[in-house]
KEBARO-58489 format. One record per residue (C-alpha): x, y negated, z; residue in one letter. Coordinates in Angstrom, 1 decimal, always signed. Layout:
<tilos>
xx = X; yy = Y; zz = Z; residu = a
...
</tilos>
This chain:
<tilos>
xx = +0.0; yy = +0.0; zz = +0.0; residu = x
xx = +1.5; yy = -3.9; zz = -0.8; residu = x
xx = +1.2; yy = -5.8; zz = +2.2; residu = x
xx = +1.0; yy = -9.6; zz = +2.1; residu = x
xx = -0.1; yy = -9.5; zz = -1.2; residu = x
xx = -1.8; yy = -12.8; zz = -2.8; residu = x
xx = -4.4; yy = -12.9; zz = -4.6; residu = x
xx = -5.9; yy = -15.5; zz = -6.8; residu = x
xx = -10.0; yy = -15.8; zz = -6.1; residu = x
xx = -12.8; yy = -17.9; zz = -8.3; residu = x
xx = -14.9; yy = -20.8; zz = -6.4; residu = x
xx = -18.3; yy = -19.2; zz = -8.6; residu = x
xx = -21.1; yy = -17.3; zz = -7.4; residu = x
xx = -21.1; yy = -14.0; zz = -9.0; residu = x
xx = -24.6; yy = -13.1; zz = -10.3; residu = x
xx = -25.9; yy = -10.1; zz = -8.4; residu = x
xx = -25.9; yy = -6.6; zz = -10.3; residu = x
xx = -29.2; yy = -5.1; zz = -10.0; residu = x
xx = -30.7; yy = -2.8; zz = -7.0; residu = x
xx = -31.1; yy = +0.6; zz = -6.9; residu = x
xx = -33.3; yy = +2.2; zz = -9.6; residu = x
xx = -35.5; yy = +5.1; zz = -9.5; residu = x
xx = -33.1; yy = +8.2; zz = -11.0; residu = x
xx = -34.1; yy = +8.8; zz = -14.8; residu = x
xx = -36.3; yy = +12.2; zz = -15.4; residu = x
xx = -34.4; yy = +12.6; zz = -19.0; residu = x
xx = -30.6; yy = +12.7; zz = -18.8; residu = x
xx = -28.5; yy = +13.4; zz = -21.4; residu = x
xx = -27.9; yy = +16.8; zz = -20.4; residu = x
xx = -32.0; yy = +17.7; zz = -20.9; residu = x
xx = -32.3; yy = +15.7; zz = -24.3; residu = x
xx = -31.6; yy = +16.9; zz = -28.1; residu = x
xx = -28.3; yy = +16.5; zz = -29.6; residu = x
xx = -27.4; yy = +14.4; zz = -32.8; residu = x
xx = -26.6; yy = +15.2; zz = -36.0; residu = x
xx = -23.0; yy = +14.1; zz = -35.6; residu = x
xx = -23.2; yy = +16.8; zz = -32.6; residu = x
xx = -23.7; yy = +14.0; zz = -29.9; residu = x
xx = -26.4; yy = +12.9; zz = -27.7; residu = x
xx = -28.9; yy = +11.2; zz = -28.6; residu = x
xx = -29.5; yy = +9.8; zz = -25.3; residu = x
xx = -26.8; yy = +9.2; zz = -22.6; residu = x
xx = -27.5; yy = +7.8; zz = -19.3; residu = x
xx = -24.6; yy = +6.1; zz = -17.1; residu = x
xx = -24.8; yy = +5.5; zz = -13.8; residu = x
xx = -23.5; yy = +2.0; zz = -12.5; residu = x
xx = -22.6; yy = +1.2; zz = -8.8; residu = x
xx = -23.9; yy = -1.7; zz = -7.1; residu = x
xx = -20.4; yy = -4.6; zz = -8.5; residu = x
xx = -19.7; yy = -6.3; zz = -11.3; residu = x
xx = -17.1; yy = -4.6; zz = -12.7; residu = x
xx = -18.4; yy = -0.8; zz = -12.5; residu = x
xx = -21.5; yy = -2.8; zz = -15.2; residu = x
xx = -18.9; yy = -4.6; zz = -17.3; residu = x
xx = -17.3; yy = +0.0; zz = -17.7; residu = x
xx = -20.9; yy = +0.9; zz = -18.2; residu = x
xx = -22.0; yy = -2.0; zz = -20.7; residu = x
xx = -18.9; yy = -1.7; zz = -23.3; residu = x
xx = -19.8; yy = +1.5; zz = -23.0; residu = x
xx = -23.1; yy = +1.1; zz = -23.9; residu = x
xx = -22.6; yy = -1.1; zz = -27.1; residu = x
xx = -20.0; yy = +0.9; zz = -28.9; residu = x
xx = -21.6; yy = +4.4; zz = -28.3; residu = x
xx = -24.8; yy = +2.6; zz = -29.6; residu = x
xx = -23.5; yy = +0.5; zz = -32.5; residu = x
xx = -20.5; yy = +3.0; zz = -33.3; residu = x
xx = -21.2; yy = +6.6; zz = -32.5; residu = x
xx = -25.4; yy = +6.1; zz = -33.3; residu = x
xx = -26.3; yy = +7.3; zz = -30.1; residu = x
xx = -29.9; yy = +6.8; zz = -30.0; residu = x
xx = -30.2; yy = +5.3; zz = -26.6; residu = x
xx = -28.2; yy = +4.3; zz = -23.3; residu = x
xx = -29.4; yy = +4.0; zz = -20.2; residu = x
xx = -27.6; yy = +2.2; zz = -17.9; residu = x
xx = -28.9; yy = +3.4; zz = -14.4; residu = x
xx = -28.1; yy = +1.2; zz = -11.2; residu = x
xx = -27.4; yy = +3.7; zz = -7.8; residu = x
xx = -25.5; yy = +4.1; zz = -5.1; residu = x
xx = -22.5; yy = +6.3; zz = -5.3; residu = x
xx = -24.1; yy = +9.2; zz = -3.2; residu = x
xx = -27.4; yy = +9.3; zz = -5.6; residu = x
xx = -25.2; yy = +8.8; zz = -8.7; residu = x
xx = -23.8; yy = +11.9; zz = -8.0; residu = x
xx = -26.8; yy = +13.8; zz = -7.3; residu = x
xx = -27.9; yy = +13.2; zz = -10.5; residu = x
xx = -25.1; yy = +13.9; zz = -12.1; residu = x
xx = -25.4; yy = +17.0; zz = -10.3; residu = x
xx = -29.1; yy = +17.6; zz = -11.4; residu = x
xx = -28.6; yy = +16.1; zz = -14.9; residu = x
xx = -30.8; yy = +13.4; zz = -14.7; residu = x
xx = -27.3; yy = +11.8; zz = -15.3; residu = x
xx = -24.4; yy = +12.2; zz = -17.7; residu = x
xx = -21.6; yy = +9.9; zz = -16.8; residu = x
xx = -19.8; yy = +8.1; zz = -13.0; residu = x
xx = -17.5; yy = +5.4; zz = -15.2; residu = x
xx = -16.1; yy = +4.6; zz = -12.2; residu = x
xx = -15.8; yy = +6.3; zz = -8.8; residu = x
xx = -13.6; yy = +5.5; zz = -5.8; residu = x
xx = -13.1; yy = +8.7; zz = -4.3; residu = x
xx = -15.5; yy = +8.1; zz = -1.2; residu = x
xx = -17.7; yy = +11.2; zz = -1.9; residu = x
xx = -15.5; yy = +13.8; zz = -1.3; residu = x
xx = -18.0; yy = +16.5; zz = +0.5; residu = x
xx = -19.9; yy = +16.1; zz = -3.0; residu = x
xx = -17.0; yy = +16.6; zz = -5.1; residu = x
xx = -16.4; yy = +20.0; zz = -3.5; residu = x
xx = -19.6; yy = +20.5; zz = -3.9; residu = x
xx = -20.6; yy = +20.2; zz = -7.4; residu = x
xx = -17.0; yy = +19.8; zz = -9.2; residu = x
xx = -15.3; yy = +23.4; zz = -7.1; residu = x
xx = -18.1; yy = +25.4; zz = -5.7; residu = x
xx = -21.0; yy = +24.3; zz = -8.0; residu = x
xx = -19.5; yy = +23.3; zz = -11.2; residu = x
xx = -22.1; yy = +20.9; zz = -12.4; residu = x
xx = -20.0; yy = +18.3; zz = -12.7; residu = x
xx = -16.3; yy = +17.6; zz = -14.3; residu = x
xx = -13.7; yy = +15.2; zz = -14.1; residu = x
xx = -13.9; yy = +12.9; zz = -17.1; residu = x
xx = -10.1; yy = +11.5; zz = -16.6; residu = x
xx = -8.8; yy = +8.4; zz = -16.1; residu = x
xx = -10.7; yy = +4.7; zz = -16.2; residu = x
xx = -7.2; yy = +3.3; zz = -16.6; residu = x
xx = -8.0; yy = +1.0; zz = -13.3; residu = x
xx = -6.3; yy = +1.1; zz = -9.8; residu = x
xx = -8.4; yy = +0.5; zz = -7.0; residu = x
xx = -7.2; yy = -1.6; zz = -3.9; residu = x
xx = -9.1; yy = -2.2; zz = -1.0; residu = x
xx = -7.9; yy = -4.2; zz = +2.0; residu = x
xx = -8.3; yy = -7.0; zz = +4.4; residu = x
xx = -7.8; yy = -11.1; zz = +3.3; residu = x
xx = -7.7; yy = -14.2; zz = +4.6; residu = x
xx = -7.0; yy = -17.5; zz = +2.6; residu = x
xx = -3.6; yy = -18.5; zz = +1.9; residu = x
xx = -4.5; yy = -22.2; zz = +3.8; residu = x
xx = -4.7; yy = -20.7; zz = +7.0; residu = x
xx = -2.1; yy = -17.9; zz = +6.7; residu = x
xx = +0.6; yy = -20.6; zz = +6.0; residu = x
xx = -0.4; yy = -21.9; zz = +9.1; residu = x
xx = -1.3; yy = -19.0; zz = +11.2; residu = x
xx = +1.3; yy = -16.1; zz = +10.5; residu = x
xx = +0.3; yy = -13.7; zz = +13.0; residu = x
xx = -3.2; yy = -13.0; zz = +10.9; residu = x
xx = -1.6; yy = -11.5; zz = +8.3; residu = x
xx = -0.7; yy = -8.6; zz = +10.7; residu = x
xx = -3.5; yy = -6.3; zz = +12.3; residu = x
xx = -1.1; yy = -6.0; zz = +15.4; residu = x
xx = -1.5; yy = -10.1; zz = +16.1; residu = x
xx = -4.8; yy = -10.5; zz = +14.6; residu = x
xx = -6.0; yy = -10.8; zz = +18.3; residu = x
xx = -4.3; yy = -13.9; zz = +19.3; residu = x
xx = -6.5; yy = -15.9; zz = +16.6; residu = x
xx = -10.2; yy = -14.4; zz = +16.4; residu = x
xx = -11.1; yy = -17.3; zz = +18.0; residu = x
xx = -10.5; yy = -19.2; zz = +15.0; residu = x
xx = -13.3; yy = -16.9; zz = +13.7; residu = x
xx = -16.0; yy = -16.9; zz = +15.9; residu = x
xx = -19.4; yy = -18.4; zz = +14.7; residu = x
xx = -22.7; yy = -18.4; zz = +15.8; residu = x
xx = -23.4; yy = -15.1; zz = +14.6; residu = x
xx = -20.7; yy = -13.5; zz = +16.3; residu = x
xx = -21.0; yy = -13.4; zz = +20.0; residu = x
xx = -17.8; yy = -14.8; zz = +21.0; residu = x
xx = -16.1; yy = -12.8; zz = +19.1; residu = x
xx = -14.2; yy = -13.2; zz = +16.0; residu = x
xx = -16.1; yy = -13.2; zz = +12.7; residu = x
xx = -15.5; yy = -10.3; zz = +10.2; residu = x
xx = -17.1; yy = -10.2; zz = +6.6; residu = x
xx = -18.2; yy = -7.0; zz = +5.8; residu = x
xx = -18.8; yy = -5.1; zz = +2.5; residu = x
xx = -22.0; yy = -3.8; zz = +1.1; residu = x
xx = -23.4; yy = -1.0; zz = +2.8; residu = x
xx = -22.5; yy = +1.4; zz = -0.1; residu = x
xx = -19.2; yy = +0.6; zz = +0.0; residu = x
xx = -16.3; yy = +2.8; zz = +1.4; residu = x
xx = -15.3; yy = +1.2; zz = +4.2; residu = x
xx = -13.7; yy = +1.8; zz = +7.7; residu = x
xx = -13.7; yy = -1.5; zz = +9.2; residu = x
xx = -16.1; yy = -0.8; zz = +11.9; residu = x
xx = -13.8; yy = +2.2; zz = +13.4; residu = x
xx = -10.4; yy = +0.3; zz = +12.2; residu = x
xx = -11.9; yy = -3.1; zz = +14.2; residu = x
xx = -13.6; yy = -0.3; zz = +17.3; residu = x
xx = -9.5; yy = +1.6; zz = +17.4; residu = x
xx = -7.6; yy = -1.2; zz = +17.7; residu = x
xx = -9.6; yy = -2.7; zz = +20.0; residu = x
xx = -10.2; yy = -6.1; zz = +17.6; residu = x
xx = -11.9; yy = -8.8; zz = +19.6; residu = x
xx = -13.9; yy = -9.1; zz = +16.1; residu = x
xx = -17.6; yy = -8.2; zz = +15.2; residu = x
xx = -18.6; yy = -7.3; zz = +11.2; residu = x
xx = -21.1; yy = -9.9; zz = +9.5; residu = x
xx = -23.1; yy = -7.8; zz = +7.2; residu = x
xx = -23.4; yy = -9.4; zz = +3.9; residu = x
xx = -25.4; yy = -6.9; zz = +2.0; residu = x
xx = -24.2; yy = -7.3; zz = -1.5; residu = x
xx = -21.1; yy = -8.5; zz = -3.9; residu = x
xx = -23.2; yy = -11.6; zz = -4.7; residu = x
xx = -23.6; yy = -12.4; zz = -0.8; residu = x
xx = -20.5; yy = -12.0; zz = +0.2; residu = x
xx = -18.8; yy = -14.3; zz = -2.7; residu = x
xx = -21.1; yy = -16.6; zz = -1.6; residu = x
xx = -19.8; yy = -16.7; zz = +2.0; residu = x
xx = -16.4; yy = -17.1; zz = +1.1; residu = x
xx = -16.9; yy = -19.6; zz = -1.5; residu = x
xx = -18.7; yy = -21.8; zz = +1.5; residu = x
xx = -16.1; yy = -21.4; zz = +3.3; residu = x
xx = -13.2; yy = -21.4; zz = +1.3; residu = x
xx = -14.5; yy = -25.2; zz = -0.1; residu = x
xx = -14.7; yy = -26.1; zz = +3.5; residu = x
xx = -11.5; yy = -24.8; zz = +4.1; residu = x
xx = -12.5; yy = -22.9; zz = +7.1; residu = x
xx = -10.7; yy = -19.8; zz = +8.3; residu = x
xx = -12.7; yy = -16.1; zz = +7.3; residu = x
xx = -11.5; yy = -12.8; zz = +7.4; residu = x
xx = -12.8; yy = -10.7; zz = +4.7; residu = x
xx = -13.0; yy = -6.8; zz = +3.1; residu = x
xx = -11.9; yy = -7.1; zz = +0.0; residu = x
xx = -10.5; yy = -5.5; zz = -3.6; residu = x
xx = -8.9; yy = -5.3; zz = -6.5; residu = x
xx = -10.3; yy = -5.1; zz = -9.5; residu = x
xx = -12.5; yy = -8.0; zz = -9.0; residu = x
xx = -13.2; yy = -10.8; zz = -11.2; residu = x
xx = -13.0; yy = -13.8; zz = -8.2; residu = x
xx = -9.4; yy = -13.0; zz = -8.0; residu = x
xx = -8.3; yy = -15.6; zz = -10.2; residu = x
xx = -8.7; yy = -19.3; zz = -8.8; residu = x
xx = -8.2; yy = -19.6; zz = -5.1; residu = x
xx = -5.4; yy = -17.8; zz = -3.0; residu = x
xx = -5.7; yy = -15.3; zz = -0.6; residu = x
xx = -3.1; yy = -13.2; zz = +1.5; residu = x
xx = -3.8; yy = -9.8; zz = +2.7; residu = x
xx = -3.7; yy = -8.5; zz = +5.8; residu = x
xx = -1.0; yy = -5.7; zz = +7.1; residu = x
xx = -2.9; yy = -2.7; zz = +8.0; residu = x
xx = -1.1; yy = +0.7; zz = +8.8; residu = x
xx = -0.1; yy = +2.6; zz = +5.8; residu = x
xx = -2.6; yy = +5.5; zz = +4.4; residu = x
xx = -1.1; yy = +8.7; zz = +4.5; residu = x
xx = -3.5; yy = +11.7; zz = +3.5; residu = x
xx = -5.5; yy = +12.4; zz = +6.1; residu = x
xx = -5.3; yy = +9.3; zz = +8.3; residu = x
xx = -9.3; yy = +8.2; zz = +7.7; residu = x
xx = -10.5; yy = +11.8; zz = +8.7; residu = x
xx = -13.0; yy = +11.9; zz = +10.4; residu = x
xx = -13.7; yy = +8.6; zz = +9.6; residu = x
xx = -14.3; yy = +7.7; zz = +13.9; residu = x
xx = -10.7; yy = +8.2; zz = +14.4; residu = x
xx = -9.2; yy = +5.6; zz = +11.4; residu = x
xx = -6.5; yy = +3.7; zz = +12.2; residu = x
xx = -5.2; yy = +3.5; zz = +9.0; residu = x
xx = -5.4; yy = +1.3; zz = +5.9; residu = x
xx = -7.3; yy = +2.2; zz = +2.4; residu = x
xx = -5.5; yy = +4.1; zz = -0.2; residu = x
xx = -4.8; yy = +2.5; zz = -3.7; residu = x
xx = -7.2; yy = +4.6; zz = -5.6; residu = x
xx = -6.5; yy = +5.2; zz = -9.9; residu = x
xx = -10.4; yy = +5.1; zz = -10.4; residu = x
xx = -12.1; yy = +7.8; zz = -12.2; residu = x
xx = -14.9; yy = +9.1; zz = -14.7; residu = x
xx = -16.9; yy = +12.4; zz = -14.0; residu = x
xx = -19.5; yy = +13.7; zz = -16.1; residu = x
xx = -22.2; yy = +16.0; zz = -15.8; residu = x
xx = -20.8; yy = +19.2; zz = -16.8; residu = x
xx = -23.4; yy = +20.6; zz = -19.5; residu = x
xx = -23.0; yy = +16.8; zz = -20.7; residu = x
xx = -19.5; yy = +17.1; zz = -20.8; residu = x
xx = -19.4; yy = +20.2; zz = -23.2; residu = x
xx = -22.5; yy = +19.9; zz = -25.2; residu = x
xx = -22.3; yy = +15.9; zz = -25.4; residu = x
xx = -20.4; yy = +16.4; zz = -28.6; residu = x
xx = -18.6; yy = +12.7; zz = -29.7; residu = x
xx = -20.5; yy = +10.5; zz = -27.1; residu = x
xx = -19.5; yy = +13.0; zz = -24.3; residu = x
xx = -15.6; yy = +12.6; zz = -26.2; residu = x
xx = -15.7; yy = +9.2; zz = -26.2; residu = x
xx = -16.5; yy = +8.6; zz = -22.0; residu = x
xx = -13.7; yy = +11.0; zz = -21.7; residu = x
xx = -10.9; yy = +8.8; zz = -24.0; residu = x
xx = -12.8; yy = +5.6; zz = -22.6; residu = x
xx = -10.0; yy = +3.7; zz = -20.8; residu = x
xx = -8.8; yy = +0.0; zz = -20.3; residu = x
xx = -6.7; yy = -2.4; zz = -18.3; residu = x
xx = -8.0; yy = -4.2; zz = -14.6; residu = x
xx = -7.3; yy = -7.7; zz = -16.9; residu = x
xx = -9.7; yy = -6.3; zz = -19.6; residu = x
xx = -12.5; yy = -4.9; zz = -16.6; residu = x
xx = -12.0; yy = -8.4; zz = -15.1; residu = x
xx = -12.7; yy = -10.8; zz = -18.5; residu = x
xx = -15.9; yy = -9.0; zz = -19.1; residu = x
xx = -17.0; yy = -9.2; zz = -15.7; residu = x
xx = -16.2; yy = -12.9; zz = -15.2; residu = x
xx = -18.5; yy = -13.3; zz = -18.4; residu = x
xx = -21.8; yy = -11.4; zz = -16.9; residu = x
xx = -21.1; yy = -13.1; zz = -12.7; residu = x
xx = -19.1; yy = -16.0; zz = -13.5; residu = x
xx = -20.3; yy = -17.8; zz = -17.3; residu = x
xx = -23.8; yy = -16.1; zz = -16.9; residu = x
xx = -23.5; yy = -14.3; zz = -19.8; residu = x
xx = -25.8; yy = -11.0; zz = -19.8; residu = x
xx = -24.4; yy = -7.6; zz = -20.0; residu = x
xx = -24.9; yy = -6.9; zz = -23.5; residu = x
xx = -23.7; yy = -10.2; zz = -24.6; residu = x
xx = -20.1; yy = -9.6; zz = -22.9; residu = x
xx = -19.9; yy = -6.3; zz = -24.2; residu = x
xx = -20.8; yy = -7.3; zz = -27.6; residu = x
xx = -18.1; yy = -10.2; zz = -27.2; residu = x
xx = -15.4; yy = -8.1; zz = -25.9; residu = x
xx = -16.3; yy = -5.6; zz = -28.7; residu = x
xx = -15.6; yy = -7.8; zz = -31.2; residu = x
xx = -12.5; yy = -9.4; zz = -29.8; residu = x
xx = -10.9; yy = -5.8; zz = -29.2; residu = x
xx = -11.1; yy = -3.6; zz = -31.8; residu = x
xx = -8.0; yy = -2.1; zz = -31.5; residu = x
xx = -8.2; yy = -1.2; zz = -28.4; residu = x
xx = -11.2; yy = +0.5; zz = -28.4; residu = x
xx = -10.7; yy = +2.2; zz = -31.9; residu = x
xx = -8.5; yy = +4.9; zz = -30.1; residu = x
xx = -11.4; yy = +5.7; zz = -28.0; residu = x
xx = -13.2; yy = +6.8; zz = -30.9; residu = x
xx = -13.3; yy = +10.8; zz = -31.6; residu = x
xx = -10.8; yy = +12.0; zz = -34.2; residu = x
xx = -12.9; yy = +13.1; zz = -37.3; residu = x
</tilos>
């Protein structure tokens, strides 16, 4: 894990990705194939931030306008219920998972086998702790979990009960804070935001006040761009260290995010199924599209379509080989 590192964060609201829908009865997996010896429907499911949308709608327009997939459905879930469905074929593609279901991956991927890896998104993962670079240069000893006591109450508000203000992740977020805060006996209390949108909006307020906040946070993430935050030294992960999750005193892991697809999908799907699995790009391409939909207001499709056409090359080698 890189400790200390800065990151760059936009001052705009992110627009909020849709809520939870109700699982699709017709995934891919149950529908008739092409001609071409794909799908003609596909359905990908999309976790509740910006960037696992900007994965699923580039995905979307190509295997639409390229590979004459007939239709794609783009279904917002949680992680746990994306993975039922992949599980019950209801659902034929995770673009991007951050390893926080493991009991389901053994589940359906080694003892079931309804599901499959799909390789690679091309995308590491980082989640940690950040405060802003305008109170770190003055306060040192926040940028180090062992000294974070000696200033919580810099972050106490009124929400907080005396003690030290903490902004929390969505709920369907992996996350340890509440047993990393509970084990090292942190005189600070988690402020439920609820949602990506929320929580930008917290930290925008206070960053343009210039008030101290101490924040979950990752990488990719379109924010990180503008504004400069500094992250927080937490233990190093080793394997193991967040098991069971009660006991964590340990950091988050960098994760290389992945693709899984339903398994029938995955050998039946023909050149849409072949496509997911060669589907792969950079954090700085994950992070334009995304600051298109949350930051310039653009929709989905219209950042896809944009991207598409500025990128050919890139995603010509996605394509199946004829």
């Amino acid at each position: 894990m890189k400790h200390s590192k800065r990151i760059r964060t936009s001052l705009v609201a992110g627009a909020g990705v849709l809520g939870m829908f109700a699982l699709s009865a017709c995934g891919a997996a149950e529908t008739g194939k092409g001609g071409g010896g794909g799908s003609d429907e596909v359905t990908i499911t999309v976790p509740s931030w910006v960037g696992a949308q900007a994965n699923a709608e580039v995905a979307k327009v190509i295997l639409e306008e390229e590979l004459d997939v007939k239709k794609v459905t783009l279904q917002t879930m949680d992680e746990p219920i994306a993975w039922d469905a992949l599980n019950s074929g209801k659902a034929d593609a995770i673009l991007e998972d951050w390893d926080g279901q493991p009991e389901k991956q053994k589940l359906y991927i080694d003892q079931k086998k309804t599901v499959v890896k799909g390789g690679d998104l091309g995308v590491t993962g980082h989640i940690g702790w950040f405060v802003p670079k305008y109170y770190a240069d003055a306060h040192p000893e926040v940028t180090d979990i062992k000294t974070l006591n000696k200033v919580a109450k810099d972050f106490k508000s009124s929400e907080s009960e005396g003690k030290g203000e903490f902004l929390g992740a969505a709920p369907s977020y992996t996350t340890y804070d509440e047993w990393l805060i509970k084990n090292h006996k942190l005189d600070f209390k988690i402020k439920e935001t609820g949602a990506e949108a929320a929580q930008i909006k917290e930290i925008q307020k206070k960053y343009a006040a210039k008030e101290p906040f101490i924040t979950y946070w990752w990488e990719p993430q379109w924010l990180n761009a503008d504004i400069e935050l500094v992250e927080v030294k937490l233990p190093e992960f080793t394997e193991g260290c967040n098991e069971p999750k009660e006991k964590t005193e340990c950091g988050y892991a960098n994760t290389p995010l992945q693709k899984y697809l339903n398994a029938d999908f995955a050998k039946d799907g023909g050149d849409a199924a072949q496509f997911l699995k060669n589907f792969k790009w950079t954090t700085e391409q994950q992070n334009e599209v995304s600051k298109w939909i949350a930051k310039d207001k653009m929709s989905g499709e219209e950042a896809a379509k944009k991207w598409v056409a500025e990128n050919k090359e890139t995603w010509e080698a996605w394509l199946p080989k004829k």
